[in-house]
C-alpha positions as CSV (number, residue, x, y, z in Angstrom):
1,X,56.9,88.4,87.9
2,X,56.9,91.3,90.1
3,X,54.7,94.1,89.4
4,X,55.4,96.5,91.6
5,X,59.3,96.4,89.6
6,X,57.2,96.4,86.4
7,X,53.6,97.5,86.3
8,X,53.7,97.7,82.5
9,X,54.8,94.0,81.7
10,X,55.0,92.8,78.3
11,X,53.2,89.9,77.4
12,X,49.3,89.3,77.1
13,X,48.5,92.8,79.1
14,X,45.3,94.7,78.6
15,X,44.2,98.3,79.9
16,X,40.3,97.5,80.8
17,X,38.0,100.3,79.9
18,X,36.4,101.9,82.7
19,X,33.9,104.6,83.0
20,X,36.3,106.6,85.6
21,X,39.9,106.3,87.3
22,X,41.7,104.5,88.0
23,X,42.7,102.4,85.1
24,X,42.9,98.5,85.5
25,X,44.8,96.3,83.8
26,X,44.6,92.7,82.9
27,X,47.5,90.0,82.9
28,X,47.3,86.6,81.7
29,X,49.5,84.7,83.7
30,X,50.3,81.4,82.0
31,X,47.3,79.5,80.8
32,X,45.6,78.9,84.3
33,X,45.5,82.7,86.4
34,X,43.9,86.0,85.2
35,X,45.0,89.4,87.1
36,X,43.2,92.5,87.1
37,X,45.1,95.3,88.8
38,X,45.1,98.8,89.2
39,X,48.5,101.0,89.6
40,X,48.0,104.4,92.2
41,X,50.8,105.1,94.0
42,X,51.2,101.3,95.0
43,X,50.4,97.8,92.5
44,X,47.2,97.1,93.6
45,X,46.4,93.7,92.8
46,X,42.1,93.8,92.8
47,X,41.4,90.1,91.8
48,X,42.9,86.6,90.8
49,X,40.8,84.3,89.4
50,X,41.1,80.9,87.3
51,X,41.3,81.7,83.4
52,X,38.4,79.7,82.6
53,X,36.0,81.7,85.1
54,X,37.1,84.5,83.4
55,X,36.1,83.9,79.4
């Protein structure tokens, strides 16, 4: 998956809520990775971590 073709994917995709800008976003990718990113004028990917870590 490229985000920086599709920001916006479908699939298990959250918008966080923060307390200020910018907005970050949270993919699920597969059972095993969690991605939080934020979208500015680039994809900026801010963390990758190990599903299980994350819950």
């Amino acid at each position: 998956m490229e985000l920086k073709e599709d920001p916006f994917p479908g699939g298990n995709r959250e918008k966080l809520e923060c307390p200020h800008p910018p907005a970050v976003y949270r993919l699920h990718i597969g059972r095993s990775f969690t991605v939080f990113y934020v979208i500015e004028s680039i994809v900026k990917i801010e963390k990758i971590m190990a599903i299980e870590k994350v819950h």
